[in-house]
N, C-alpha and C positions, 0 to 999 in steps of 0.2 A: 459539449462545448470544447473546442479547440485550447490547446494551450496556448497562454496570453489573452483569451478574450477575456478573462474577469479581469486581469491588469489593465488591458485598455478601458474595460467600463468604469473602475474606479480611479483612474486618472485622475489627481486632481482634485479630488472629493476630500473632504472634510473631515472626519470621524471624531465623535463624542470619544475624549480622555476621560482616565479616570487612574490615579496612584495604585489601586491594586491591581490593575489588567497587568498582567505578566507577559503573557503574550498574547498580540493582536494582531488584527489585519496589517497592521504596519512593519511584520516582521511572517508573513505568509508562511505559518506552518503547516504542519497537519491537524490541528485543533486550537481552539482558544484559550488559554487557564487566567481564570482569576481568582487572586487571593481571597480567602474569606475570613480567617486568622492567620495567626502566628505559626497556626504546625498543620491548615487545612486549606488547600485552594480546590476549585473545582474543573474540570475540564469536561469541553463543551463542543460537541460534533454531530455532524449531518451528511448522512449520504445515500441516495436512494438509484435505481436505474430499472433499466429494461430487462426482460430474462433473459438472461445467458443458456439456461440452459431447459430445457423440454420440461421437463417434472417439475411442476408448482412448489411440492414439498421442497425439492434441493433448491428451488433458486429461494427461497424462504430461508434456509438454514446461509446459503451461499451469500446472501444482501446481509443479513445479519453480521456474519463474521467479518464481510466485508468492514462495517459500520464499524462494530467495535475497534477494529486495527488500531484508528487512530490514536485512541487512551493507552494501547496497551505500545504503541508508538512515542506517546509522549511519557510512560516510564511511568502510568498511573494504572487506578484499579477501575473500570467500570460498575457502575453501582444501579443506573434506573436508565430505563428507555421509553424512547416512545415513537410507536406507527406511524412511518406515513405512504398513504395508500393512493392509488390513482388506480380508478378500476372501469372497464367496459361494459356495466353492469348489462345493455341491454343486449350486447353481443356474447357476454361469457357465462358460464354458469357459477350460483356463489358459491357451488364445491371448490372450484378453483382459486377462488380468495381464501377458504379457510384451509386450504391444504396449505398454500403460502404464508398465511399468518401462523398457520403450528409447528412448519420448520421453523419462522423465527421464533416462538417463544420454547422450541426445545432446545434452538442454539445460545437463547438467551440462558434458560436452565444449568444448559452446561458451563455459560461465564459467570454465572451467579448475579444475574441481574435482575433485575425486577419491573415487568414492564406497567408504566402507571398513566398511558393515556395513549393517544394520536389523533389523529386526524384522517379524514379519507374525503375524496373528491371522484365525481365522476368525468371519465375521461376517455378518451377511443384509443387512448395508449395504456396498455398495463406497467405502474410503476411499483417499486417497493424498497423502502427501505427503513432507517432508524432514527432518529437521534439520541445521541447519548450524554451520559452524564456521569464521569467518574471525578474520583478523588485522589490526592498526591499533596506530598508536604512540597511547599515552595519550595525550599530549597533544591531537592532534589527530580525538578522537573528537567527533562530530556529534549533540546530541541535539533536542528537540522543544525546549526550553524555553530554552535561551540567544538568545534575540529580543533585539534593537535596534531601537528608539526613529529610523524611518524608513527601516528597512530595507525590499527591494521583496520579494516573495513569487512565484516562477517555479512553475509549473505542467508536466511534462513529457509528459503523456500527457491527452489528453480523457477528459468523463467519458460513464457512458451504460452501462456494462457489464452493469450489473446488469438494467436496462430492456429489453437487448438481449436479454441473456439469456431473458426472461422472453418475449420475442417468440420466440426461438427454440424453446422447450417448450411454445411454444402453434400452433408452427408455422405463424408469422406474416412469418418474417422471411427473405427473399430469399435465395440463394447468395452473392449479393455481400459484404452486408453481414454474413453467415454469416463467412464467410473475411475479411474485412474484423476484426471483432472476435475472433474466433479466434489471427489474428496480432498482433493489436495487443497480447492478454493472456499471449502467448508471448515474447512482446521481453522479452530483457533490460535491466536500469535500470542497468545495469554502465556503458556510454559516458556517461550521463551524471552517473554517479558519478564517474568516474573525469576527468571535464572539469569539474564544481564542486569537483575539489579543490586545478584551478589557480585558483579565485579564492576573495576572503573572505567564505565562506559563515559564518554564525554558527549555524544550526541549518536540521534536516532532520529529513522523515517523508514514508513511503509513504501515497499515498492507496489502501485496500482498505473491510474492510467495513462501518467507521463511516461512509465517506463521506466527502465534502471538508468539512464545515461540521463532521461531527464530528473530524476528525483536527485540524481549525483549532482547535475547540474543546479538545484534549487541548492544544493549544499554551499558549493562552491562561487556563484556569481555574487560579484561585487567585494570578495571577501580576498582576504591576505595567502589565500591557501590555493595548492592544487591536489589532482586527484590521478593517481596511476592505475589502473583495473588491468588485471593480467587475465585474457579472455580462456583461457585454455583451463580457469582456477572454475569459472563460473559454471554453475552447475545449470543445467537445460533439461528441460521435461523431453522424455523418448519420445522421438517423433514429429518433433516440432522442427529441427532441420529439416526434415524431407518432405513438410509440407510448404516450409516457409520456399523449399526448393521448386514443388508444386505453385508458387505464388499466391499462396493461400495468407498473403499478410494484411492484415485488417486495416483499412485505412486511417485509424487512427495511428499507425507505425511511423505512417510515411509523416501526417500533420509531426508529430513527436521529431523526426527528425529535421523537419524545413524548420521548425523551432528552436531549435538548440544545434543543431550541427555544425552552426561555427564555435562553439564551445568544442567540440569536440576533434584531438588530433587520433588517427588509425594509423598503424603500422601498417606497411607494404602486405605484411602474413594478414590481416586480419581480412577474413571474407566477407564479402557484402553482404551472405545470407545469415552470418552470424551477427554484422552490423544492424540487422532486421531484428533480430529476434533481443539485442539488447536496447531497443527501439520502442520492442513491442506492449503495447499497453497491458497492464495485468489488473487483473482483475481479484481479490483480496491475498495480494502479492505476503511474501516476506519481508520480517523484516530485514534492513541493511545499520548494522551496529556498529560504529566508530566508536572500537577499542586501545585502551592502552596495549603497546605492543607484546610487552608481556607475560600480559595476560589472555590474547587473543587463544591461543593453541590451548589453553588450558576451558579456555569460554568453547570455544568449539569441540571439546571433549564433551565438558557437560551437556551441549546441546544434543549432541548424538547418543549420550545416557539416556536421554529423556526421550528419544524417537524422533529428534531433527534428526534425521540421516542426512540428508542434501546440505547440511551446514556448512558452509566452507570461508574460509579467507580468501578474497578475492582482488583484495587491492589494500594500499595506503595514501597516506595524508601525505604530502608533499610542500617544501616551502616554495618550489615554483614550477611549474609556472603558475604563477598566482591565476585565477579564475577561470583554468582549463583542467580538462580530463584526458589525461592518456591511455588512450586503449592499447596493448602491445600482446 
């Protein structure tokens, strides 16, 4: 689905309130939370897709980590999951369902979640993904939109996924860099959820498949704030210039850009190919952590303790221009 079609389909529509919903469709985050008591709410997420990548087992593990992002996005723990499948049964064989359902329950393993049901459907398209279910105290829920006025903006994961991707189905792209991003979209965003919530984070979002300029964008529109990204800071997967150079950009780059590109102002220096690849749809991206300032360089130490190497500060909160992004 394009960005904006789910906003055009709910135009207008109605939605059942209710005083504990924290966050809802009426404030479009990465997840839903609703309060359940005083020191417990729950957060509530869905995301499945096509394989990105050849080996059942990884896109298993890969759809997985995908899913979780969200919770570990909105500053919570993931706790239960659940399947859901769309399978070609009379085209595929079901070795290939249960290689893809045991990456996901060894990525579930590894977040500590517990998977307690799903669903599956037959279908000429192979799908797969999760929904989740974690936990977080109200108060300390993380969403896109509580930005401060000089706060630093941390990056956890390079971008390039999508590029890659598109080199790998074109059978372009080396073993290296094959396993190289294969793993990279399998990590869990769990350590460094779980280490931005020893410092004073104000808001948080996964970068997937709007892209970094559109997920900035979902930050900033309608809102009192702007957004400066210093392109030179943002860290890129090897290889992904010289494919995106190659024209290897996925069409979801260019939708991402007809989308938000008037949100967004480029300096004269920034190149088109790199305008692509901060465009480019990612697939279970890093997270992007709107820090107090700081504390930024000390968050991005701890990140690289832990084995975020690629952590970087990459921009700041701005008080204007109010609902744009400066890329320089």
């Amino acid at each position: 689905m394009s960005p904006g079609d789910l906003d055009r389909a709910l135009c207008g529509m109605e939605f059942p309130t209710d005083p504990n919903l924290i966050v809802g469709l009426d404030k479009a985050d990465d997840a839903g939370v609703y309060k359940v008591t005083d020191d417990i709410a729950i957060i509530q997420t869905v995301d499945f897709f096509t394989p990105i990548v050849d080996d059942p087992y990884w896109f298993g593990q890969i759809a997985a980590a995908n899913a979780l992002s969200d919770v570990y996005a909105m500053g919570g723990v993931p706790k239960t999951a659940m399947n859901l499948v769309a399978f070609p049964i009379k085209e595929m064989d079901i070795s290939v369902l249960r290689k893809i359902i045991q990456g996901g329950l060894d990525k579930m393993k590894e977040a500590g979640v517990v998977l307690v049901g799903g669903h599956s459907v037959e279908d000429k398209e192979l799908k797969y993904g999760l929904s989740i279910t974690g936990f977080i105290h109200p108060d300390r829920v993380l969403t896109k939109k509580d930005l401060k006025v000089g706060d630093c903006l941390i990056l956890t994961k390079p971008l390039g996924t999508g590029i890659i991707n598109t080199a790998i189905k074109g059978g372009l792209a080396s073993k290296e860099i094959i396993k190289f991003v294969t793993g990279l979209m399998a990590t869990l965003n769990r350590d460094a959820a779980e280490i931005m919530n020893d410092y004073p984070v104000h808001a948080c979002t996964d970068i997937t498949g709007f892209g970094l300029l559109g997920h900035l964008a979902e930050m900033v529109v309608d809102s009192n704030y702007g957004i400066e990204i210093w392109s030179e800071k943002i860290p890129v997967i090897p290889k992904a210039l010289e494919y995106a150079g190659m024209g290897l950009v996925p069409a979801g780059a260019y939708k991402n850009r007809e989308f938000r590109e008037s949100m967004v102002d480029f300096a004269p220096s920034v190149d088109r190919l790199i305008q692509d690849i901060f465009f480019d749809p990612q697939t279970s991206g890093g997270l992007l952590i709107c820090v107090n300032r700081e504390s930024a360089d000390d968050l991005v130490k701890s990140l690289k303790k832990k084995g975020i190497n690629d952590a970087a500060v990459i921009g700041e909160v701005l008080s204007k221009p109010t609902g744009r992004i400066v890329v320089c």
